[in-house]
C-alpha positions as CSV (number, residue, x, y, z in Angstrom):
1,X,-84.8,-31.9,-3.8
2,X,-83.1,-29.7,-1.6
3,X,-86.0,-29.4,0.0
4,X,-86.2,-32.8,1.2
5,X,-82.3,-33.1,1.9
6,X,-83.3,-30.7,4.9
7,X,-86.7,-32.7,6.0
8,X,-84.2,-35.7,5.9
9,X,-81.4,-34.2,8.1
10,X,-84.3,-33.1,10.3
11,X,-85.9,-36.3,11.0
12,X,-82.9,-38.2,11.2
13,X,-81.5,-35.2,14.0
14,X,-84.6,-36.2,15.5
15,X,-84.4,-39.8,15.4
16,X,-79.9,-39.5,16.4
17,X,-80.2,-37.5,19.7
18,X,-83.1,-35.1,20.5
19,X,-84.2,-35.4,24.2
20,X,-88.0,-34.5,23.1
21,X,-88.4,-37.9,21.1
22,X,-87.1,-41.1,20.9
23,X,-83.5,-41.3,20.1
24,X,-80.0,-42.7,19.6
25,X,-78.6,-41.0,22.0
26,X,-75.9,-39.7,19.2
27,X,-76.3,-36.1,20.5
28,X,-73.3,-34.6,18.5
29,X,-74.8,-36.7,15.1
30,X,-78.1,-34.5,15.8
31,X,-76.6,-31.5,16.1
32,X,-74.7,-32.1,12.8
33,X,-77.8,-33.0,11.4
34,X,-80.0,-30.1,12.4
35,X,-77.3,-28.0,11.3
36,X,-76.9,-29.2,7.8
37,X,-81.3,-29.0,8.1
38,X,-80.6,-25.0,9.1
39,X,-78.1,-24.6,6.6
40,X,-80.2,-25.7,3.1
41,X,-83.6,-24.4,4.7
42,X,-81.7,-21.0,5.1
43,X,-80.4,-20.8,1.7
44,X,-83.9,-21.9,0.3
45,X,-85.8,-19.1,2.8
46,X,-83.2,-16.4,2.0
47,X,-83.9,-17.3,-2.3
48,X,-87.9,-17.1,-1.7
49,X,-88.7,-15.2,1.5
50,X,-92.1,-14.8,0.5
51,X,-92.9,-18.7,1.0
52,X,-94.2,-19.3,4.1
53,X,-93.8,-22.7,4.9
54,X,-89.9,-22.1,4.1
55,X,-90.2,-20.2,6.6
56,X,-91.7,-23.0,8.8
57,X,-89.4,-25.2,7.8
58,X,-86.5,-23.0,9.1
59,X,-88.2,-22.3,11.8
60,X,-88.5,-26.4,12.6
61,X,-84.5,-26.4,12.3
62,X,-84.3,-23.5,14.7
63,X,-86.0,-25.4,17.2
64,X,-84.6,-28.9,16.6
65,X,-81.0,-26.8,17.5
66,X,-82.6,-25.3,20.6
67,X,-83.4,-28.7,21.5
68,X,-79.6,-30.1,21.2
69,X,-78.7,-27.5,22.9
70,X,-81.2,-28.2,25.9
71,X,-80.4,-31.5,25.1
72,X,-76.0,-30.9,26.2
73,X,-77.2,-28.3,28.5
74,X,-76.1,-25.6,26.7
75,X,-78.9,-23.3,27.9
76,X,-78.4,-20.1,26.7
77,X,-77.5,-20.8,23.2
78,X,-80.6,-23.5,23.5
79,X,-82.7,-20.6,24.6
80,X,-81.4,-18.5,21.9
81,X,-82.2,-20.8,19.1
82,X,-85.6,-20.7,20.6
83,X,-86.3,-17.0,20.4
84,X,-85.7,-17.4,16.9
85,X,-88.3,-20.1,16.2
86,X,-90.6,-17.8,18.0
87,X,-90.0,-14.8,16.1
88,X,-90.6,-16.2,12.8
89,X,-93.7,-18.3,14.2
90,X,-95.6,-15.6,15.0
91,X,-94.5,-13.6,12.1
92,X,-95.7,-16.2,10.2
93,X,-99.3,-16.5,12.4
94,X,-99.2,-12.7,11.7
95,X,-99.4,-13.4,7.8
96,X,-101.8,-16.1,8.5
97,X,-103.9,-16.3,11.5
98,X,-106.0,-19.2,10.8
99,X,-103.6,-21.5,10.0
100,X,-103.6,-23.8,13.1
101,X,-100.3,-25.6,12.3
102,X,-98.5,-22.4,12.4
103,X,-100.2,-22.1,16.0
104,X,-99.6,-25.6,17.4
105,X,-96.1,-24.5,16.6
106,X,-95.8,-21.7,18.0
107,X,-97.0,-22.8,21.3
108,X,-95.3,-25.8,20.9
109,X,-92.1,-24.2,21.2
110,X,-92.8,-21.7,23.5
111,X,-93.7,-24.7,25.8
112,X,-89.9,-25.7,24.9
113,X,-89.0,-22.2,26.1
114,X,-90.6,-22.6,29.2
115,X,-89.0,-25.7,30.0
116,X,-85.7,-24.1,29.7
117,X,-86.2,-20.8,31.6
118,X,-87.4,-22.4,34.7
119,X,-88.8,-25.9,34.5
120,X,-87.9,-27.0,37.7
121,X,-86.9,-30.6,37.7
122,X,-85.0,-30.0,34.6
123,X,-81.8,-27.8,33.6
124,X,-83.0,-24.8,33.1
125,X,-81.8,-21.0,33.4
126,X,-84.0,-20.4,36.3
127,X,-85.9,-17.8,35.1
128,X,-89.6,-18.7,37.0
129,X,-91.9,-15.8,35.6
130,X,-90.2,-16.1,32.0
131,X,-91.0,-19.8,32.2
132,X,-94.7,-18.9,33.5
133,X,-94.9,-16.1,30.9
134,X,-94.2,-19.1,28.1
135,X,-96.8,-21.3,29.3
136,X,-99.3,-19.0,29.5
137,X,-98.9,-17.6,26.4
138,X,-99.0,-21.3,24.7
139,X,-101.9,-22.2,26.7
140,X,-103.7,-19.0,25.4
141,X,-102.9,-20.6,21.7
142,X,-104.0,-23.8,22.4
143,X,-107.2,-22.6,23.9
144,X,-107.6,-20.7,20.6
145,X,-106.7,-24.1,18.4
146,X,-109.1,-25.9,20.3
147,X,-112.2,-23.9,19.9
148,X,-111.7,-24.6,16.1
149,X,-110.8,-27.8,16.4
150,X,-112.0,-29.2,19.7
151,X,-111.6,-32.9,18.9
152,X,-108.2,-33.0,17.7
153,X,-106.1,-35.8,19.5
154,X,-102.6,-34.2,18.5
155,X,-103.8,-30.8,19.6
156,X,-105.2,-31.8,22.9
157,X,-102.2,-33.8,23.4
158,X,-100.3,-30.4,23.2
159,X,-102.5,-28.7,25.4
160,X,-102.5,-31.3,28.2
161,X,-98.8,-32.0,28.1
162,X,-98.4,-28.1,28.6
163,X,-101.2,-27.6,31.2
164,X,-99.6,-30.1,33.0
165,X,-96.5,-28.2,33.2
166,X,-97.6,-24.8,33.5
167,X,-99.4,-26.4,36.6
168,X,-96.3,-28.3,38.5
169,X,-94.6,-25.2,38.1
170,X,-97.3,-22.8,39.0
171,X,-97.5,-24.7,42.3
172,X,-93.9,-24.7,43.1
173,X,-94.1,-21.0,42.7
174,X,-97.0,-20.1,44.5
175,X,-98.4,-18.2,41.8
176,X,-101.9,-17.6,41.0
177,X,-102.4,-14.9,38.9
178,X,-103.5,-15.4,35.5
179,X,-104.4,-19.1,36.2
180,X,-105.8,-20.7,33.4
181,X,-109.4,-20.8,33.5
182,X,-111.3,-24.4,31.6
């Protein structure tokens, strides 16, 4: 039950104020939300850390927190939250490297992270090869979800949104090297 108390507050975080979907534009109702999300998926991860998609879970809340905080411009702290989705992601991909959720996730958010160390067009901390670095790296996941999985809508989707960005920005910088090859 608890369980579902934190996919609840998560959704409806979701659904209040996040920037990355549709929303109320009830920013400070999100962030409550999320937190309450974090707070029960904690408690659940810290009584059974063996369970991976706990672990997921918490990891969902993490980045649904970097997101407000992206969302209020609160960069660093947005950025932050961030780094800690990543870290348990690819824990998690570490403990099991076929699963391709696990890896649509991870490069999911570290397209988020991207966006928030240099996207230009957008706040961000303006930190062009750590935004670069992001993209790359979740482009280099998606490649690898897509050669299992080459006719997945929701997974090209990923891919494409992120190519996309990895490109405007590669051409604002001028930089070349480690394009991505198709």
């Amino acid at each position: 039950l608890s369980r579902e108390l934190a996919t609840a507050y998560y959704k409806i975080g979701q659904i209040q104020g996040n920037s990355y979907y549709s929303n109320l534009g009830d920013t400070d109702g999100a962030m409550t939300s999320y937190l309450r999300s974090l707070e029960i998926r904690q408690r659940l991860s810290n009584a059974d850390p063996s369970n991976p998609e706990l672990r997921h879970e918490l990891a969902d809340s993490l980045e649904g927190i970097g997101d407000m905080h992206y969302t209020v411009n609160d960069l660093e702290k947005g950025l932050e939250s961030y780094e800690r989705a990543v870290a348990i992601r690819e824990r998690l991909i570490l403990d099991d490297p076929e699963n391709l959720d696990y890896k649509y996730s991870l490069a999911g958010v570290l397209g988020k992270r991207g966006d928030i160390s240099g996207m230009e067009g957008f706040p961000n901390l303006g930190d062009l090869p750590r935004a670069l670095e992001s993209y790359r790296r979740g482009l280099a996941i998606y490649e690898e979800i897509l050669k299992v999985s080459p006719n997945s809508e929701k997974y090209t989707s990923g891919y494409a949104t992120m190519l996309h960005f990895y490109g405007m920005l590669q051409s604002t910088s001028g930089d070349n090297i480690g394009a991505i090859e198709n």
